[in-house]
N, C-alpha and C positions, 0 to 999 in steps of 0.2 A: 504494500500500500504506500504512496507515494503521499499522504496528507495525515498527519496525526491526526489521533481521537478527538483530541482536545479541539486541534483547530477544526475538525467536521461540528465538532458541539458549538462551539462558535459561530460557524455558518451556515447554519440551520440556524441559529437564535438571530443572526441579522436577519435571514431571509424571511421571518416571521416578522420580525420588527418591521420590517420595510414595507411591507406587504398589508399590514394591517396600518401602518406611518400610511401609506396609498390610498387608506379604503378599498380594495382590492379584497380583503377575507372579513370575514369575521371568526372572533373564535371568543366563545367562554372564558378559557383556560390557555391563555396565550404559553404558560410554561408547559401543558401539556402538548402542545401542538408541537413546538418546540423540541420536544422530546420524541413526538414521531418522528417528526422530517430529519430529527436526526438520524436516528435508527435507518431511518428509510434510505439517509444519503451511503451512511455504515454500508447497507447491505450491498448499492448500488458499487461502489468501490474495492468491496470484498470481492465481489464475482472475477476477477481476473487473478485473484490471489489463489481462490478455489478450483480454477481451471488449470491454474501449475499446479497441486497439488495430484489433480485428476494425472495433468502429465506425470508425473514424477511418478506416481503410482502402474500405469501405462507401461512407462520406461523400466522401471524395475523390475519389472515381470519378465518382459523381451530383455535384462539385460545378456544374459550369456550369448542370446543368437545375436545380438548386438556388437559382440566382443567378436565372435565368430566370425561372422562378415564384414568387419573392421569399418561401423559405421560409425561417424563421429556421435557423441552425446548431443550438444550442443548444436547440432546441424538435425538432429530426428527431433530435437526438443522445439526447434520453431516448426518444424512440418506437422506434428503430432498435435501444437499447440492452432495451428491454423486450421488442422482440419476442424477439431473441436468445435473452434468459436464461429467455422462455417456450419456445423451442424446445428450448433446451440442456439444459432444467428445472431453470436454475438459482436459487439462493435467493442475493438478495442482500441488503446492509447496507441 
């Protein structure tokens, strides 16, 4: 993950602020809200964390035929990672 917790907990809490600064939302419980869009932004930015994981997991299994036909790690680790995030239809960084 490329953006601490901290600053995701921060930009969910302006993006509320601003939002509601706009008239744009309304909400009850502006710290609850907050605390979604947090969570919400969390999972959004975890997803490519959990898709190397998938890889890694992938790779480990395949590694000895790996070793056998002298394929780089590092070169099956982006192909393995693209087919994925074509399947998942994921959009990544």
């Amino acid at each position: 993950m490329l953006l601490s917790r901290d600053y995701v907990g921060y930009m969910a809490g302006e993006v509320v602020k601003r939002l509601l600064a706009a008239k744009m939302i309304e909400a009850p419980s502006p710290a609850t809200l907050a605390q979604r869009v947090r969570a919400a932004m969390q999972d959004e930015i975890s997803v490519e964390d959990r898709l190397n994981e998938k890889v890694r997991e992938i790779l480990t299994k395949h590694a000895d035929e790996m070793r056998r036909t002298g394929v780089e790690y590092q070169e099956m680790f982006k192909k393995v990672k693209g087919e994925l995030a074509r399947q998942g239809k994921l959009i990544l960084r």
